[in-house]
C-alpha positions in Angstrom: -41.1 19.3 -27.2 -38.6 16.6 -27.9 -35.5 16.4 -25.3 -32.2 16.2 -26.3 -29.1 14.4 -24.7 -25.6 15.1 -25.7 -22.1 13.3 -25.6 -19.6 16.0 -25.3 -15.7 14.6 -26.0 -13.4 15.5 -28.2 -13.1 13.0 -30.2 -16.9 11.4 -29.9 -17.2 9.6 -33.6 -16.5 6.4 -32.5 -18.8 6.5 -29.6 -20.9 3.4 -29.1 -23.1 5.5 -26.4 -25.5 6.9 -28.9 -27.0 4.0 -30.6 -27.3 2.4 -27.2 -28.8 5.5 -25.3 -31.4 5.8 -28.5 -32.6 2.3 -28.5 -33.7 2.9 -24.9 -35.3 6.1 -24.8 -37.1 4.4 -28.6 -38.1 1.8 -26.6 -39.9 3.1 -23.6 -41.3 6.1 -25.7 -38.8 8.5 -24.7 -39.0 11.4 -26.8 -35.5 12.2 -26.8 -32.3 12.6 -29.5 -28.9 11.4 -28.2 -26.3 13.3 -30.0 -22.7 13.5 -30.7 -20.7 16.9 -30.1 -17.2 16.7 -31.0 -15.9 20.0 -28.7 -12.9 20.8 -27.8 -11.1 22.2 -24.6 -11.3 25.9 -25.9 -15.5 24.6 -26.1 -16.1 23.1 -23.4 -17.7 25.8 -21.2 -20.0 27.1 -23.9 -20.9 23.5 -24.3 -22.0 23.3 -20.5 -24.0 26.4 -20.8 -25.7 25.3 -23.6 -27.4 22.1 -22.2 -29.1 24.7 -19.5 -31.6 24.9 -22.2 -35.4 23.7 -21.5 -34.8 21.0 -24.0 -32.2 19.7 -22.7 -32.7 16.1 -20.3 -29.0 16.1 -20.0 -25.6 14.9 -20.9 -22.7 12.7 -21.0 -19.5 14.0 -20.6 -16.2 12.3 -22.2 -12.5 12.3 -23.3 -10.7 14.6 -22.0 -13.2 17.1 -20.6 -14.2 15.1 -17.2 -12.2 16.7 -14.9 -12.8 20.2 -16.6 -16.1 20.1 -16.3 -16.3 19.8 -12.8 -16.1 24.1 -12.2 -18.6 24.3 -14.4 -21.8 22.7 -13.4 -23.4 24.0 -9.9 -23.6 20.8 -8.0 -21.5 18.0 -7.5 -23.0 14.4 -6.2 -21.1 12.4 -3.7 -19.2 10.3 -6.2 -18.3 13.4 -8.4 -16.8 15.4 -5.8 -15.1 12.1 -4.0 -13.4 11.8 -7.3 -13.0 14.6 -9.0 -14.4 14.0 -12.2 -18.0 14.3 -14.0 -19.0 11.6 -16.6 -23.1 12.5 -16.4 -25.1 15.7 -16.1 -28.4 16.2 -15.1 -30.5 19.9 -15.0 -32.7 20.9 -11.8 -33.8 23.9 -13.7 -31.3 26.0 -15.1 -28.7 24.5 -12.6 -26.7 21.9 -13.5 -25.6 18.9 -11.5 -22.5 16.5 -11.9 -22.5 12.8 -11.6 -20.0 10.0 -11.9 -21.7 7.1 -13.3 -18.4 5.2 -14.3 -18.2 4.8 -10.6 -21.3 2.5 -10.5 -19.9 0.9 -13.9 -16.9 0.0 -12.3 -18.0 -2.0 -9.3 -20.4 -4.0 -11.6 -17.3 -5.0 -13.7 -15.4 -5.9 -10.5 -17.9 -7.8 -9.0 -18.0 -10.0 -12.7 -14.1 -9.9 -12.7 -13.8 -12.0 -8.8 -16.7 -13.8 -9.4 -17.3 -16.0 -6.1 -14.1 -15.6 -4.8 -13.5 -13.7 -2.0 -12.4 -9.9 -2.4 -8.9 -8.9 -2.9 -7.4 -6.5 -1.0 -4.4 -5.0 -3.6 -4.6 -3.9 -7.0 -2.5 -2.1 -9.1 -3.8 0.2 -11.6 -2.1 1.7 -15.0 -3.3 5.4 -15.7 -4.4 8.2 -13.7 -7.1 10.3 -15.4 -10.6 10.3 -15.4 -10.9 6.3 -16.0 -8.2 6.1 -12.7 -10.0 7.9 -10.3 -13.1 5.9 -10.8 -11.6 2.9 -10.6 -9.2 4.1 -7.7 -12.1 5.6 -5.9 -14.0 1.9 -5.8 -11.1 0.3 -4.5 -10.8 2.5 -1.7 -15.0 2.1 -1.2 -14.3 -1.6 -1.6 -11.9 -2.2 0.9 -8.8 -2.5 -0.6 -5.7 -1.9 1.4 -3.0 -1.5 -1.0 -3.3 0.3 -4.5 -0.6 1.1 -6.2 -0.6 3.6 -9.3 1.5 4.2 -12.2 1.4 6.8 -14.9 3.1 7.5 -17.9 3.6 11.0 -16.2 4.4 10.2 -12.7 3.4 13.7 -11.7 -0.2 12.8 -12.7 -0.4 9.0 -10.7 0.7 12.0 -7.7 -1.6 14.8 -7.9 -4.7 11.3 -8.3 -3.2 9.8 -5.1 -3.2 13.4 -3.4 -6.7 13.9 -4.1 -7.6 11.2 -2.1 -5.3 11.6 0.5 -8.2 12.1 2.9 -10.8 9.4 1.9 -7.6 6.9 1.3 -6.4 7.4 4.6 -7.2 4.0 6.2 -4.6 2.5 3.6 -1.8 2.4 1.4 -2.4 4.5 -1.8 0.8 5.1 -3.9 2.3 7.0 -7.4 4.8 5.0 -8.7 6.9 5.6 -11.7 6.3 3.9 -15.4 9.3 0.8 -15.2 8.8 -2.5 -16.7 11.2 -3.1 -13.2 9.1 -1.4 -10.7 5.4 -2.9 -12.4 7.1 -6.0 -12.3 7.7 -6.1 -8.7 4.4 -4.8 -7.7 2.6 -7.1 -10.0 3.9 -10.1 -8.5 2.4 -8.8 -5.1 -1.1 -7.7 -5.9 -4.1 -9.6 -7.2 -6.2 -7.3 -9.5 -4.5 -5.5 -12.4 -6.5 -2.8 -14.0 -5.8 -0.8 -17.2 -7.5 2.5 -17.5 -5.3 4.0 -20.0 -6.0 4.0 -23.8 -3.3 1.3 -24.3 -4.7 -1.4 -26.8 -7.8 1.1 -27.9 -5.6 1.0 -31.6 -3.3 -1.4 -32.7 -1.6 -4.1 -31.2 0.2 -2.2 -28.4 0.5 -3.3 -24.7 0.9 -1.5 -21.5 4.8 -4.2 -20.9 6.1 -7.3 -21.8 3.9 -10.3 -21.6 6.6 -11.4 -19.5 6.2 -9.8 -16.5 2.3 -11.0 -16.0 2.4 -13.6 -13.3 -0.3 -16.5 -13.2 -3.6 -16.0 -11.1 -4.4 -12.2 -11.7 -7.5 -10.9 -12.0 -7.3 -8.5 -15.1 -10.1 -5.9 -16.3 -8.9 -3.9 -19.0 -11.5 -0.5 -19.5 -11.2 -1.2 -23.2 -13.4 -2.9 -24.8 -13.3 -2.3 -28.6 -11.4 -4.6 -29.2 -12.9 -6.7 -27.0 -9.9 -9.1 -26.6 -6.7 -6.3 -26.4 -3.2 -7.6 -26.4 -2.8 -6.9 -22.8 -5.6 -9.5 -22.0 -4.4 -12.0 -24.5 -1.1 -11.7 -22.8 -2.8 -12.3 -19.5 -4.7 -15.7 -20.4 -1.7 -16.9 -21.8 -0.4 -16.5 -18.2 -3.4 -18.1 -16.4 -5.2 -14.7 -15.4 -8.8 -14.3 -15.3 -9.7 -11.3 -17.2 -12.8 -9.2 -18.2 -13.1 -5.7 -20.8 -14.6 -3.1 -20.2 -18.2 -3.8 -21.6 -19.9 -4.5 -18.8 -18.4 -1.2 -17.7 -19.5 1.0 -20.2 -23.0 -1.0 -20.1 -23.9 0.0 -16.6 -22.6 3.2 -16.4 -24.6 4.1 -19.2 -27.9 2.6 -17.7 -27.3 5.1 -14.2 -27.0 7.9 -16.6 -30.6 6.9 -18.0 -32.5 6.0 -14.7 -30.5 9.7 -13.9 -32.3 11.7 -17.1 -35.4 9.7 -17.1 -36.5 8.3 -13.7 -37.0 5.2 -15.4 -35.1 2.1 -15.4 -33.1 1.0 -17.9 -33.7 -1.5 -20.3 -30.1 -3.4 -19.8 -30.7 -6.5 -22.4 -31.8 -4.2 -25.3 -29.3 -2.0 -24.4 -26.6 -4.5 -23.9 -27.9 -6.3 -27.2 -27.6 -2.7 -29.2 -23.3 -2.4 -28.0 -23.0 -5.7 -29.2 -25.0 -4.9 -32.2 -22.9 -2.0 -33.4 -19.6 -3.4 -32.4 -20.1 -6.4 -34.7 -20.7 -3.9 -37.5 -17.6 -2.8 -37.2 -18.3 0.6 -35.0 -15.0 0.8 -33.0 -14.3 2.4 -29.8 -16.6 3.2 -26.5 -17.1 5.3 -23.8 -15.4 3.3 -21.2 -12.3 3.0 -23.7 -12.9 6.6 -24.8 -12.4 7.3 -20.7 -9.4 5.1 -20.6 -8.2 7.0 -23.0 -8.0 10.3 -20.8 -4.9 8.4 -19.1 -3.2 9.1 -22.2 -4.8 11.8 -24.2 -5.6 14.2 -21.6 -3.6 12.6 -18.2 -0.7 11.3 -20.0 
């Protein structure tokens, strides 16, 4: 019986995950569909139930259901419970088991974005949904000492920084409210900037004013499609290093396969499929679909 593995988001048309995912299972002769489902909130939990099914290998999990979905599967991994949030599931039988994969994502993309320096110790990071935990939750892992969070909703950057009160504990984790005055400051005391909100996903928009980017940062924005945004134009303008979030969305979509398959995953054909699509003029991604939950579904 062919298996099936399913995106659930709302929206999910723009998703570069499926040609990607396809390629690989097609490749190692996986026979397995990867498909789209556009559900909404109110659908989400029939969703879930659904993929208990036999045929079912699994699923991804997307804008702006990650957070939701974690009271509805029956196990949580380590780095789904730590963050609060479920990007991957995986079936052990009828139950259902939570994963966060971006997790995993993110530290490959920070490891790229220092390169052989050594690592920082302060970041600050814009949006606190699903995209912001997992970033904020391997900065703690990491080492870092200061993190400082801001939200278009401050009460959101608040509840993130009070879920990981405990594990954070060792440091200084912080909400802080959305002004240019206040980014400004903490920029010009931290090294790494990261944007996990769906700021420069459509248009030309940026997070602030070019002029309050100092020189020397280290920059990742989770958006990718586009792969240059404004906010990381703005930032080689003003010296920065800076990386999208490609090599994010990459590697947290080859966990998800070793995950459903017990196999690894074939990185340069999938790497070589994103890059495929993207220059056909497919917009949008998982890892920019994620960033978007700082807005959409955080903000």
């Amino acid at each position: 019986m062919s298996k099936r593995v399913v995106l659930i988001g709302h929206p999910v048309a723009h998703s570069l995950s499926g040609a990607m995912h396809q390629a690989a299972f097609d490749s190692l002769g996986i026979d397995a569909k990867y498909e789209l489902w556009d559900r909404t909130p109110q659908q989400l939990a029939d969703a879930i139930a659904e993929i208990r099914g036999d045929e079912f290998l699994g699923a991804n999990v997307t804008i702006p259901h990650k957070e939701k979905t974690v009271p509805l599967v029956d196990r949580l991994t380590e780095e789904a419970h730590a963050t609060g949030a479920v990007n991957t599931i995986t079936r052990e039988g009828k139950r259902l088991v939570g994963h966060n994969t971006d997790v995993a994502g993110f530290r490959v993309a920070l490891d790229r974005l220092v390169g052989r320096q050594k690592m920082p110790r302060t970041a600050v990071v814009l949006g606190a949904g699903g995209g912001g935990r997992a970033v904020v939750y391997g900065l703690i892992a990491e080492g870092f000492q200061r993190v400082v969070v801001f939200n278009r909703h401050l009460h959101r950057a608040e509840a993130l920084v009070r879920h990981f009160g405990r594990s954070a504990a060792h440091m200084e984790l912080r909400a802080m409210p959305w002004h240019e005055s206040i980014i400004e400051a903490e920029l010009a005391k931290t090294k790494v900037l990261i944007n996990a909100t769906s700021i420069g996903l459509s248009g030309d928009e940026r997070p602030f004013p070019a002029e309050l980017l100092p020189p020397d940062l280290l920059v990742l924005d989770l958006v990718y499609n586009p792969p240059t945004t404004r906010l990381l134009r703005d930032a080689e303008a003003a010296g920065d290093t800076t990386l999208n979030g490609e090599l994010m969305l990459l590697h947290q979509g080859a966990a998800a396969f070793t995950l459903w398959t017990g196999k690894p995953a074939p990185l340069e054909l999938m790497q070589s499929k994103l890059e495929e699509s993207r220059a056909v003029g497919l917009e949008g991604s998982d890892a920019a679909a994620e960033a978007a939950a700082g807005a959409s579904a955080a903000e």
